[in-house]
LUMDODO-600570 format. One record per atom (N, C-alpha, C): x negated, y negated, z; atom name. Coordinates in nm, 2 decimals. Example, Ala and Ser with C-alpha at 12.3 -4.5 7.8 and 13.67 -1.06 7.14 Angstrom:
2
{east -1.32, north 0.57, up 0.78, site N}
{east -1.23, north 0.45, up 0.78, site CA}
{east -1.32, north 0.33, up 0.78, site C}
{east -1.28, north 0.22, up 0.71, site N}
{east -1.37, north 0.11, up 0.71, site CA}
{east -1.29, north 0.00, up 0.79, site C}
//
This chain:
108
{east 6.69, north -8.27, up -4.48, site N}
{east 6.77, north -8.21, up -4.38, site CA}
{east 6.72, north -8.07, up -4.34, site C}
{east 6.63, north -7.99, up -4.46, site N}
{east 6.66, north -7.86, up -4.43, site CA}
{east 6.53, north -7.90, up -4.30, site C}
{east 6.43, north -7.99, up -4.37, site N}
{east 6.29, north -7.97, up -4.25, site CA}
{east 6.31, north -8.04, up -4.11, site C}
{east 6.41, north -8.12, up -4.11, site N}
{east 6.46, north -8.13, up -3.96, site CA}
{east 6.52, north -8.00, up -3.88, site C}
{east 6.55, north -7.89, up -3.98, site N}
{east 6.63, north -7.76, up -3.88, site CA}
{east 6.52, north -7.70, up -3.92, site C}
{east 6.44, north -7.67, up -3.96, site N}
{east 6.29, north -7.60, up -3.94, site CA}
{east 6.23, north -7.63, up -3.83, site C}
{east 6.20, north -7.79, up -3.80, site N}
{east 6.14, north -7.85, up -3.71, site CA}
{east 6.20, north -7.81, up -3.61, site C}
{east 6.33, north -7.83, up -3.57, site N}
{east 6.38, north -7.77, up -3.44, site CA}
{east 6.42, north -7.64, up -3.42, site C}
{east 6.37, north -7.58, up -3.48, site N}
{east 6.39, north -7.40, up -3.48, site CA}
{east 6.28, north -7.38, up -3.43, site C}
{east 6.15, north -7.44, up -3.49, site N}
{east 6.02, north -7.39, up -3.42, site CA}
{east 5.99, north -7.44, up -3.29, site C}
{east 6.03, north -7.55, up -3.29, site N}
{east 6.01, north -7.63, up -3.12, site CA}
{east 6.13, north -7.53, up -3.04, site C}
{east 6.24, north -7.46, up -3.07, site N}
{east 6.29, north -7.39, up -2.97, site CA}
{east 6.23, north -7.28, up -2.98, site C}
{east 6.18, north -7.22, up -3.10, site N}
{east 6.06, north -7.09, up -3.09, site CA}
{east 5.94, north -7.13, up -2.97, site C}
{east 5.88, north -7.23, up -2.99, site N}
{east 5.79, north -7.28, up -2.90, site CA}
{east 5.82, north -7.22, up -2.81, site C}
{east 5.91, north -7.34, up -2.74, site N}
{east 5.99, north -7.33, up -2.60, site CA}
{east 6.00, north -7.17, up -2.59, site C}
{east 6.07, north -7.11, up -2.64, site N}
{east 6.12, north -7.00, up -2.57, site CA}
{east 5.96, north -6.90, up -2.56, site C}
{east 5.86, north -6.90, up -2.65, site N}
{east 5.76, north -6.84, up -2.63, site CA}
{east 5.67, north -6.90, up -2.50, site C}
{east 5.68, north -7.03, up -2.46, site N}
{east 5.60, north -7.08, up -2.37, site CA}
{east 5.66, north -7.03, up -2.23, site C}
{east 5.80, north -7.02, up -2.18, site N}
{east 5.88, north -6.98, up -2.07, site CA}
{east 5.86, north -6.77, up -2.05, site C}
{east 5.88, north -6.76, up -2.20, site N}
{east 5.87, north -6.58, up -2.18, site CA}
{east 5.72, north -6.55, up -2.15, site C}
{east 5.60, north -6.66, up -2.18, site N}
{east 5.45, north -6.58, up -2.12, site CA}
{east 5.43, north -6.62, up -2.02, site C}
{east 5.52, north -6.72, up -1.92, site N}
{east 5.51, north -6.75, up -1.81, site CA}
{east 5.38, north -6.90, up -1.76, site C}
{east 5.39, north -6.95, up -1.89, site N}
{east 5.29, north -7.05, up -1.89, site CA}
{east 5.40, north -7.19, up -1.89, site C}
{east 5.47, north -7.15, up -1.87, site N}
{east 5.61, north -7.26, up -1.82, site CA}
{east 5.73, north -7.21, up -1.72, site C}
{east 5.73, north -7.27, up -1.61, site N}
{east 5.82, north -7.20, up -1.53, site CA}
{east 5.95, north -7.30, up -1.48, site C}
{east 6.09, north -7.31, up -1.49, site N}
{east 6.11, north -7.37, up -1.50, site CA}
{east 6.26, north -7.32, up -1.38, site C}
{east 6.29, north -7.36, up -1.27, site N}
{east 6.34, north -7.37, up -1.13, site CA}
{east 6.44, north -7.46, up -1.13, site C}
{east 6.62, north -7.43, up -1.06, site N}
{east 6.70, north -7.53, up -1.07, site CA}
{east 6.65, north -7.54, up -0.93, site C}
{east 6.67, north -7.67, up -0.87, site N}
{east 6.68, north -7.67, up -0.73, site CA}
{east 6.82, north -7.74, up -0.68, site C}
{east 6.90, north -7.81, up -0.76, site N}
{east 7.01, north -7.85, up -0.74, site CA}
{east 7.12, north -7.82, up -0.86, site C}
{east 7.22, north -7.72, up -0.80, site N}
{east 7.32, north -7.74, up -0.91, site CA}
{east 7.41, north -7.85, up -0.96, site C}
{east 7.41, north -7.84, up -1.06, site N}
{east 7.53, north -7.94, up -1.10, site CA}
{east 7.67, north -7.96, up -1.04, site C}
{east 7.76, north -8.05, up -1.06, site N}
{east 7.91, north -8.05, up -1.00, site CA}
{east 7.96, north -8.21, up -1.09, site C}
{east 8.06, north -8.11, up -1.09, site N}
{east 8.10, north -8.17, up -1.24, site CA}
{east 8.23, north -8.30, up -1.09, site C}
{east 8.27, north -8.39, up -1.19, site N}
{east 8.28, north -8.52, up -1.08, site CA}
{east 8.49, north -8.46, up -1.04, site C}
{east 8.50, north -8.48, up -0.94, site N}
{east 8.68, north -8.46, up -0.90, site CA}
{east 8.77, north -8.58, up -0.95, site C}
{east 8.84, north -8.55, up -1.01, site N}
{east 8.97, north -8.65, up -1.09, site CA}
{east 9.10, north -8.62, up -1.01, site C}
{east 9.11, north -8.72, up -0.95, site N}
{east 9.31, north -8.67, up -0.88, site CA}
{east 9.39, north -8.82, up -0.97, site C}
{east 9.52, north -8.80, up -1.01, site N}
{east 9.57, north -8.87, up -1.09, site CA}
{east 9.67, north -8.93, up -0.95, site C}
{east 9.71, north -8.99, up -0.88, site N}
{east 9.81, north -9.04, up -0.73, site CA}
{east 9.87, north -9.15, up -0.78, site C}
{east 9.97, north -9.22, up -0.70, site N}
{east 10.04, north -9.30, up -0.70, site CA}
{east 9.97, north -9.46, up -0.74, site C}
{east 9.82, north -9.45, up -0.64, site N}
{east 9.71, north -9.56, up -0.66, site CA}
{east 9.67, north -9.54, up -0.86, site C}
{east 9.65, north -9.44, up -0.91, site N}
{east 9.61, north -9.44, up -1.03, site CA}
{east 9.53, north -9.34, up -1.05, site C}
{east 9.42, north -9.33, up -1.10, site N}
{east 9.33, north -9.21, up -1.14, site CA}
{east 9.18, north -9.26, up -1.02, site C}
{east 9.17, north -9.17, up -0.95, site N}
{east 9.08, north -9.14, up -0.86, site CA}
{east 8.96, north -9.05, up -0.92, site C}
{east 8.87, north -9.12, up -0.94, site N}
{east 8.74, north -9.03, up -0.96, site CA}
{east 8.64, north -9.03, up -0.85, site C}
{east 8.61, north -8.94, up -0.75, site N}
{east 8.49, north -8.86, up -0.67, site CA}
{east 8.39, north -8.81, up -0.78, site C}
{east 8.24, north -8.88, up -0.74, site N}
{east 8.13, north -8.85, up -0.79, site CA}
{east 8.09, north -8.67, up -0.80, site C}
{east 8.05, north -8.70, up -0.91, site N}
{east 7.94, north -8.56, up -0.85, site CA}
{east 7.81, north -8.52, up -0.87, site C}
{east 7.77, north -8.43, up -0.95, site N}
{east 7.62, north -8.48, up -0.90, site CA}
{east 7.58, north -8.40, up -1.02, site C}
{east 7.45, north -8.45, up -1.10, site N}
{east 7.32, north -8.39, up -1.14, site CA}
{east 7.22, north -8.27, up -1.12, site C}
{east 7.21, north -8.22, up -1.25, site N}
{east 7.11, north -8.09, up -1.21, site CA}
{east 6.97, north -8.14, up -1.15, site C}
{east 6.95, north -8.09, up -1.10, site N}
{east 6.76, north -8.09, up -1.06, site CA}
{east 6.72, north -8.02, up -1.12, site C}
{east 6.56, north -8.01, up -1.14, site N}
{east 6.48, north -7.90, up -1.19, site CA}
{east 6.36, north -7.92, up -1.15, site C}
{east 6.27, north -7.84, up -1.08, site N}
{east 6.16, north -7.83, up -1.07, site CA}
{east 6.03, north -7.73, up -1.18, site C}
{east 5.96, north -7.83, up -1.23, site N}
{east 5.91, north -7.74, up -1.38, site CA}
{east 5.75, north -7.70, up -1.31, site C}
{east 5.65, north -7.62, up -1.33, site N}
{east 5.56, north -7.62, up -1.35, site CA}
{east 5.52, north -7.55, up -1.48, site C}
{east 5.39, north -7.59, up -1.50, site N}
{east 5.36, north -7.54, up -1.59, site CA}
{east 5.20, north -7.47, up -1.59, site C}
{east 5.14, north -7.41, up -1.68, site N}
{east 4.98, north -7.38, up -1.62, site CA}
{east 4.90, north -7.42, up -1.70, site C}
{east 4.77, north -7.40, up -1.66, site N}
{east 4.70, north -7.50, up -1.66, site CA}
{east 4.58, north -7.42, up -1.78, site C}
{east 4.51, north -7.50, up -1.88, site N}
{east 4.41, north -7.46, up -1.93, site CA}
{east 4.24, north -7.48, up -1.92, site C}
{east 4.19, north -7.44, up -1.88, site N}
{east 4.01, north -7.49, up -1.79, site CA}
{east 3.95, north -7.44, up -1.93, site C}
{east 3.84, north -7.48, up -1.97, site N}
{east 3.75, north -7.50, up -2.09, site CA}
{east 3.62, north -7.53, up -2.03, site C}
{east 3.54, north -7.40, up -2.01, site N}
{east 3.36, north -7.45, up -1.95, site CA}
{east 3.31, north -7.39, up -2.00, site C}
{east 3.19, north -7.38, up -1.97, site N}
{east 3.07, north -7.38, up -2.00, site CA}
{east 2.98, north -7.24, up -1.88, site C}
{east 2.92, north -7.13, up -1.96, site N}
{east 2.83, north -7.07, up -1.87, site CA}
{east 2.72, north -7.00, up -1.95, site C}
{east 2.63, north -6.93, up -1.87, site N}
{east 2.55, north -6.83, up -1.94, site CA}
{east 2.58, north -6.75, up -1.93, site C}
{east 2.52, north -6.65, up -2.06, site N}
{east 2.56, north -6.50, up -2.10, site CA}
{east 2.46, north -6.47, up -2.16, site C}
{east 2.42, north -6.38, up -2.15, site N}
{east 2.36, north -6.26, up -2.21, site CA}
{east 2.39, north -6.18, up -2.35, site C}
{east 2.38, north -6.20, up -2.44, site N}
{east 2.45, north -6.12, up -2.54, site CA}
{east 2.31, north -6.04, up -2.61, site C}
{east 2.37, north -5.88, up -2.60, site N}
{east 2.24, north -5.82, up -2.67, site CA}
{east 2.27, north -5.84, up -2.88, site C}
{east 2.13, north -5.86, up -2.91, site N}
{east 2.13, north -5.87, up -3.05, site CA}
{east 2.04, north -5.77, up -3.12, site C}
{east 2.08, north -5.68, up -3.21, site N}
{east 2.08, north -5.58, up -3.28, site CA}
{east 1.92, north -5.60, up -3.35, site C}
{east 1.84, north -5.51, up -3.33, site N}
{east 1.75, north -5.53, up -3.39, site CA}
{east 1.74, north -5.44, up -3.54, site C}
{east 1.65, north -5.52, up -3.60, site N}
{east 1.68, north -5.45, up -3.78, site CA}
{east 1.53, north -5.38, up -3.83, site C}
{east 1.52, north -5.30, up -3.84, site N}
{east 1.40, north -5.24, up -3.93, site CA}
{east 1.39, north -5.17, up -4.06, site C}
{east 1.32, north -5.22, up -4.10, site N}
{east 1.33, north -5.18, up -4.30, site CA}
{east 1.19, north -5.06, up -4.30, site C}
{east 1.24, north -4.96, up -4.32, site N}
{east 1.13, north -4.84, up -4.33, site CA}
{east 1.14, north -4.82, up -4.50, site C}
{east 1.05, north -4.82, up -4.55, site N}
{east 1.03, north -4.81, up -4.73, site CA}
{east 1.02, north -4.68, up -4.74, site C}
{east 1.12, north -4.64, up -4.86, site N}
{east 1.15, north -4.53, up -4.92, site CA}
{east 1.03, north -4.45, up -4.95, site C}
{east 1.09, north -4.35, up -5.00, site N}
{east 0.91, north -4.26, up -5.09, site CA}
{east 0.85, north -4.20, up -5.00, site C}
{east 0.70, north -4.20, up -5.07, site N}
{east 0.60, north -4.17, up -5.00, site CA}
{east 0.61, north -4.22, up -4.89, site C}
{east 0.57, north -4.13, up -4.77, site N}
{east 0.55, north -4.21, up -4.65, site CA}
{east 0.45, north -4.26, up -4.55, site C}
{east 0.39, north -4.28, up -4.66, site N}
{east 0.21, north -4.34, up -4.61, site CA}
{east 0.24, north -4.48, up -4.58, site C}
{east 0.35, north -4.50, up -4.69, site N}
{east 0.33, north -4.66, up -4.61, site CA}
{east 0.32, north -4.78, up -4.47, site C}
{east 0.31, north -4.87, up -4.46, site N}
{east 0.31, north -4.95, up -4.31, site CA}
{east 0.46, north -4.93, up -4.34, site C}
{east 0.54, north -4.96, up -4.18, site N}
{east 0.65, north -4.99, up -4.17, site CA}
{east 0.65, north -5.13, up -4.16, site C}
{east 0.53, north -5.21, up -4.09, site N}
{east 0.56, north -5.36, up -4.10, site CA}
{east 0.59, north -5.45, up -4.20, site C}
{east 0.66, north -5.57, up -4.20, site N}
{east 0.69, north -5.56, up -4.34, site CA}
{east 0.51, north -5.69, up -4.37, site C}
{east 0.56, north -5.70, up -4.51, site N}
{east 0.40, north -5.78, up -4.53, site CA}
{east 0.43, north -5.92, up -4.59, site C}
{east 0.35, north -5.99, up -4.50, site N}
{east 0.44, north -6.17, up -4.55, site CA}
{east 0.43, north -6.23, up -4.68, site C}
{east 0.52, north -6.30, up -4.72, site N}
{east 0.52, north -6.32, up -4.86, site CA}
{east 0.39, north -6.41, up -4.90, site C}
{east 0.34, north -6.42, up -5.03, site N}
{east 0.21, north -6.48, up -5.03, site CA}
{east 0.27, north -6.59, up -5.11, site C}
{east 0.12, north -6.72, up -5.01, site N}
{east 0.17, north -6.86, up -5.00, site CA}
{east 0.16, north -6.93, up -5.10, site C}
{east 0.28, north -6.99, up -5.18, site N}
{east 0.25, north -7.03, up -5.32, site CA}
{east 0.19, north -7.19, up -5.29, site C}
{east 0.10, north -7.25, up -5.42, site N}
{east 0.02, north -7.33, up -5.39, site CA}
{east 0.13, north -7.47, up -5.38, site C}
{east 0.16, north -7.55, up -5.33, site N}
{east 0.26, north -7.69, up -5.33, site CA}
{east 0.30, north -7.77, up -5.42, site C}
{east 0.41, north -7.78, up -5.48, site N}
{east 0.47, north -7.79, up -5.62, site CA}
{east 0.51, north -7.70, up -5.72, site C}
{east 0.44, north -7.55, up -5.68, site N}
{east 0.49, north -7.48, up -5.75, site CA}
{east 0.58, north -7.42, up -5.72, site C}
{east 0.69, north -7.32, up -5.83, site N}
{east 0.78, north -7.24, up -5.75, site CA}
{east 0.77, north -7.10, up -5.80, site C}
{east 0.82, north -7.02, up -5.71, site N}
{east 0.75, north -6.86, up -5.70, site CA}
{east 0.84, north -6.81, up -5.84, site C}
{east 0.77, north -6.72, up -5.95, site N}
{east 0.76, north -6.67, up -6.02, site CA}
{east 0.88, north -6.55, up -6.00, site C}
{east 0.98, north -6.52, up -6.17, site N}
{east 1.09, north -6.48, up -6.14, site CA}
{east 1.12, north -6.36, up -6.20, site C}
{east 1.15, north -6.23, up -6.18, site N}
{east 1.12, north -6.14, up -6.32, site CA}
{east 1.22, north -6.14, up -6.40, site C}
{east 1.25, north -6.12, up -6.45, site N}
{east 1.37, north -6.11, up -6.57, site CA}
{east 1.36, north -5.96, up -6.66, site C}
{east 1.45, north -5.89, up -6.64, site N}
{east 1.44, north -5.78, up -6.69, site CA}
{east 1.50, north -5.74, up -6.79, site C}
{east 1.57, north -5.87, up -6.87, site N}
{east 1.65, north -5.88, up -7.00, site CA}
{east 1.54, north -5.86, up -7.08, site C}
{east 1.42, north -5.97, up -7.06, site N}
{east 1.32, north -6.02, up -7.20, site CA}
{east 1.28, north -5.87, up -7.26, site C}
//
């Protein structure tokens, strides 16, 4: 019971968030009228009445595709110390196939 009144608390949360951003708009165009009862000599007389209207829109969500430009940050590692060094950095050297690169351990 309790998650049925959860459930409809958030669906009226919804609702009322979707109508206050304006991404649901929601228009009477006909009011209601509730139906005429006269009780007479014939018996009980009921005159129709009528139904609300409503005109809803709602808006619309588009999802595409374009190009952009985005600038990307370039990174340079300048080595501490002395400053004789290259700034370039220097490619790792190619280990021979099957083997794997050698690991230091600074416990032993």
């Amino acid at each position: 019971m309790r998650a049925v009144i959860l459930v409809l608390m958030l669906l009226i949360v919804g609702a009322i968030a979707l109508v206050a951003t304006g991404f649901v708009n929601i228009n009477q165009t006909q009011p209601a009228q509730a139906p005429g009862v006269a009780v007479g000599s014939d018996g009980v007389v009921v005159k129709g009445g009528q139904k609300p209207e409503f005109e809803v829109q709602t808006g619309r969500i588009e999802v595409g595709s374009g190009k952009a430009t985005i600038p990307v940050p370039e990174i340079r590692v300048a080595p501490g110390g002395n400053g004789n060094a290259s700034a370039q950095p220097q490619p790792a050297p190619a280990q021979p196939a099957g083997q794997q690169p050698a690991t230091t351990d600074s416990t032993q």
